[in-house]
KOLSE-159022 format. One line per field, with one value per residue (C-alpha): residue in one letter; x, z, y; residue number from 0. Coordinates in steps of 0.1 Angstrom, whole numbers, always signed. Last residue first. Layout:
BEGIN
code [A  ...]
u [X  ...]
w [Z  ...]
v [Y  ...]
pos [NUM  ...]
***
This chain:
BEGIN
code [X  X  X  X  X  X  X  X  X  X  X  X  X  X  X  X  X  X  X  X  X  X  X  X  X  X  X  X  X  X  X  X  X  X  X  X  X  X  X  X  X  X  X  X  X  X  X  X  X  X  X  X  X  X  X  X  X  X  X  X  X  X  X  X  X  X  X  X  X  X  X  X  X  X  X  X  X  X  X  X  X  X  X  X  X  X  X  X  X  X  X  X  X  X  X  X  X  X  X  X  X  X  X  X  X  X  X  X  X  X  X  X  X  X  X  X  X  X  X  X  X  X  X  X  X  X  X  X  X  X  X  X  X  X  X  X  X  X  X  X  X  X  X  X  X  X  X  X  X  X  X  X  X  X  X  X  X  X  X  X  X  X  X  X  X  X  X  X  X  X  X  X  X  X  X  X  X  X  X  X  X  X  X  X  X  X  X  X  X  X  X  X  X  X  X  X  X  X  X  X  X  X  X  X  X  X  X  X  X  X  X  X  X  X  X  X  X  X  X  X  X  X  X  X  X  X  X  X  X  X  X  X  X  X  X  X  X  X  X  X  X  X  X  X  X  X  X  X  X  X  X  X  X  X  X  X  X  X  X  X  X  X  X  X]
u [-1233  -1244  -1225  -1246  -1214  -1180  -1159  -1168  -1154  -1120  -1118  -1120  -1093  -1070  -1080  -1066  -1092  -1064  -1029  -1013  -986  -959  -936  -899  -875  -850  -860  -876  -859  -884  -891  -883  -864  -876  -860  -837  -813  -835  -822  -786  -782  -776  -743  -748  -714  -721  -731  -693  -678  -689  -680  -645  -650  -657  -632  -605  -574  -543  -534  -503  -466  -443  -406  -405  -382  -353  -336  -303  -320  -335  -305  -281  -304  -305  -270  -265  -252  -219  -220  -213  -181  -176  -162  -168  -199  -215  -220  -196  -214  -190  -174  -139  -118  -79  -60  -42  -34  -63  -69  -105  -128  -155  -163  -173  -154  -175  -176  -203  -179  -146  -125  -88  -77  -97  -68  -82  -63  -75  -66  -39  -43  -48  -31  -12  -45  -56  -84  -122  -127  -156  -158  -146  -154  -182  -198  -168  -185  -164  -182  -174  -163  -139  -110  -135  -137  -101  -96  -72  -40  -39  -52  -89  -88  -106  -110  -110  -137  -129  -136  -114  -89  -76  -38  -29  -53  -76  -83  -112  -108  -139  -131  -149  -151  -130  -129  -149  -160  -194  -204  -180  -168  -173  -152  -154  -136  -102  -74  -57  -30  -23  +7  +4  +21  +25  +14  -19  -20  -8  -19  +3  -21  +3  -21  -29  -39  -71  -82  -55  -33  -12  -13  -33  -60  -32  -17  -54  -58  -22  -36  -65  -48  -62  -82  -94  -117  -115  -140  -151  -161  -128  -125  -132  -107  -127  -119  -125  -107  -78  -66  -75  -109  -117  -111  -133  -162  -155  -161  -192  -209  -200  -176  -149  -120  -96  -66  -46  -37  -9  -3  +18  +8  +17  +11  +0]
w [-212  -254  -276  -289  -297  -292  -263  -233  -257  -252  -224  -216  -239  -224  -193  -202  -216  -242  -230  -244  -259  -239  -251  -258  -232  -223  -249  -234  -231  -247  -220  -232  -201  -172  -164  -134  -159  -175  -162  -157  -196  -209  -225  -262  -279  -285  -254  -245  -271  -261  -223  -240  -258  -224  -206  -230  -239  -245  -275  -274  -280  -307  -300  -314  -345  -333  -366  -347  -320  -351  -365  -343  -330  -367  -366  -337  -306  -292  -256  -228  -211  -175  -147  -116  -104  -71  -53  -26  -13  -9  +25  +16  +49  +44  +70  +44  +13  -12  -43  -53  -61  -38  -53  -87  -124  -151  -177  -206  -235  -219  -193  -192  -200  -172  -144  -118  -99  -68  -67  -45  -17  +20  +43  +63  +71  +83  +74  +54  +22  -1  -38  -71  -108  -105  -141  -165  -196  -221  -252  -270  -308  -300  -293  -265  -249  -247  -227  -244  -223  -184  -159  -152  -127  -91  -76  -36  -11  +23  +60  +85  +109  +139  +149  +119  +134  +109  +104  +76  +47  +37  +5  -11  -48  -69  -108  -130  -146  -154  -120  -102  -82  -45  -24  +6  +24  +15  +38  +71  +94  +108  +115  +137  +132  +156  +169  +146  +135  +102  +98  +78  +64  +57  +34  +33  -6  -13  -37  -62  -47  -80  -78  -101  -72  -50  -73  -75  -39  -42  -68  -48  -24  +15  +39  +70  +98  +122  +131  +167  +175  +169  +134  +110  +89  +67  +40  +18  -12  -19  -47  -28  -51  -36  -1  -5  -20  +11  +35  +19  +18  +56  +78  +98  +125  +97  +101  +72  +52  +38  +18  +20  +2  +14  -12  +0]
v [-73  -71  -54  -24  -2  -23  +2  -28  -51  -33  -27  -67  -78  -58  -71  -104  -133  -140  -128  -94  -94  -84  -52  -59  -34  -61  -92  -124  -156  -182  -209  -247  -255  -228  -196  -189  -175  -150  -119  -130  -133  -173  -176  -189  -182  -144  -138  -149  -127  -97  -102  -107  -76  -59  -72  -63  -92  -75  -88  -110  -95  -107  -88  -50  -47  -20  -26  -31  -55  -79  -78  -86  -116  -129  -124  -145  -133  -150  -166  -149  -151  -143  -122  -109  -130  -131  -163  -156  -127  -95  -89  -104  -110  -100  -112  -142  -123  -128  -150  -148  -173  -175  -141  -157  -162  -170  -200  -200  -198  -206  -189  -198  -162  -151  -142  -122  -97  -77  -40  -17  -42  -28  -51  -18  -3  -38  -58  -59  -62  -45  -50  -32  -39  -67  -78  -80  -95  -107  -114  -148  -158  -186  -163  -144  -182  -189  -153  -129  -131  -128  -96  -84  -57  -56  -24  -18  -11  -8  -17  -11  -36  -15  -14  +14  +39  +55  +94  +98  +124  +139  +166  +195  +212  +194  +206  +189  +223  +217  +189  +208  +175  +169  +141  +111  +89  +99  +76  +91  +85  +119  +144  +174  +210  +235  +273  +284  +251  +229  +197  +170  +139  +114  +93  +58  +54  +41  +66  +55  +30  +36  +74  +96  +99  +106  +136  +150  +155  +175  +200  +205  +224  +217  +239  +218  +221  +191  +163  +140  +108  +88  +104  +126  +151  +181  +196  +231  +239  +258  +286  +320  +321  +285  +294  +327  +304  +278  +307  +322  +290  +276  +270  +289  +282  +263  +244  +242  +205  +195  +157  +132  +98  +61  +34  +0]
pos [263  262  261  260  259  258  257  256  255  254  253  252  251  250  249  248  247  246  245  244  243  242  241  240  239  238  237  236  235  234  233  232  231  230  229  228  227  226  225  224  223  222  221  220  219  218  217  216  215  214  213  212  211  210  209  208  207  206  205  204  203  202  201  200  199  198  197  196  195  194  193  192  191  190  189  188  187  186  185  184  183  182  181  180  179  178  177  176  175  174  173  172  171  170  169  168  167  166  165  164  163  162  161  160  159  158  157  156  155  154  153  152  151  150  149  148  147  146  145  144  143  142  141  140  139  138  137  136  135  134  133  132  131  130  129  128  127  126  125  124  123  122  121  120  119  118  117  116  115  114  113  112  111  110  109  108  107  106  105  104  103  102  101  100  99  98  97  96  95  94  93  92  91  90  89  88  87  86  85  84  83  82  81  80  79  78  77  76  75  74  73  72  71  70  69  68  67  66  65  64  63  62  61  60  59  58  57  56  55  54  53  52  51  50  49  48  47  46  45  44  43  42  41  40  39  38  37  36  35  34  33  32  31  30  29  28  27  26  25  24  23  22  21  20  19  18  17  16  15  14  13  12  11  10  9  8  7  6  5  4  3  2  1  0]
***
């Protein structure tokens, strides 16, 4: 593991206006945490950047040198936490954490995919690199820069999981075990090509529509809720048909009363 110096200033002062006078003087806000309490910092970007171009990268242990008012103290830290200029890309804010070199701390460090061209990519596969960085767990001191896997034995359908990593003895791996890192998919057909280039929709059933369905069931003979207490051999009568009327009905009746010299 890589150690990095870098100078920090106390500072007495937070807030907006004080990290916007930091930044036109050339510095940026910071701020060190640790064993239940923080410190206000003022660091130069220019030497946050030489760590992340370093080869432990953002997981370099870094000599953190904190000048006061009347002395200068030196820390163990490593950079927790930072703010880009989402236009300008240029850094805005930093977390560094203090750590102490006898306790184990979690971490998350890349993994990179070493060896020659896998078998499987030579025999028309895609390489698929699923898991780029995972989270370990042991001494400052044990911190790998990255963990190596070799895939250039891989085959077409072969992957490379958690469980198998190679890793110093002290270091604990926090991932699950059944995760994969790396593997080699299968080649796609040109058909398959195709058919995603041109942007042709897969084959999708019709949604099916209560009503129609409804529809389609009177349609094959369902008997209607009105008449389905009705006798075998009863005619199902029409919503909104008019009755005729019955023989000997009072219908009937008015109107022989009406007939001129019909007899009572």
């Amino acid at each position: 593991m890589q150690r990095m110096d870098l100078e920090a200033e106390q500072r007495q002062k937070s807030g907006k206006g004080v990290a916007r006078t930091l930044r036109r003087a050339g510095r940026i806000p910071a701020v060190l945490y640790g064993e239940g309490k923080s410190s206000l910092l003022s660091i130069h970007p220019a030497e946050l950047i030489k760590i992340f171009k370093s080869e432990s990268g953002e997981n370099a242990l870094i000599n953190l040198k904190i000048k006061g008012e009347k002395s200068v103290e030196t820390r163990t830290a490593i950079l927790r936490d930072y703010q880009k200029d989402p236009i300008t890309g240029g850094l805005l804010h930093a977390d560094l954490f203090e750590i102490n070199m006898n306790k184990a701390i979690r971490i998350r460090v890349p993994i990179t995919v070493k060896g020659d061209l896998p078998e499987g990519v030579k025999e028309g596969g895609v390489l698929q690199h699923n898991l780029r960085e995972v989270e370990i767990e042991c001494l400052p001191s044990m911190i790998p820069d990255h963990l190596d896997v070799d895939a250039a034995h891989l085959k077409i359908g072969e992957s490379i999981h958690v469980r198998d990593l190679q890793v110093q003895e002290g270091i604990r791996v926090l991932e699950d075990k059944d995760l994969g890192i790396v593997s080699i998919a299968a080649p796609m057909s040109e058909a398959k090509l195709e058919e995603i280039l041109a942007g042709t929709p897969a084959e999708t059933k019709e949604p099916e529509l209560i009503g129609k369905k409804k529809e389609e069931e009177g349609e094959a003979g369902a008997v209607p809720e009105a008449v389905a207490g009705a006798k075998p051999g009863e005619k199902a009568e029409a919503k909104g048909e008019v009755k005729a009327p019955k023989p000997g009905g009072k219908e009937e009746k008015k109107e022989a009363k009406k007939e001129p010299g019909a007899k009572g």
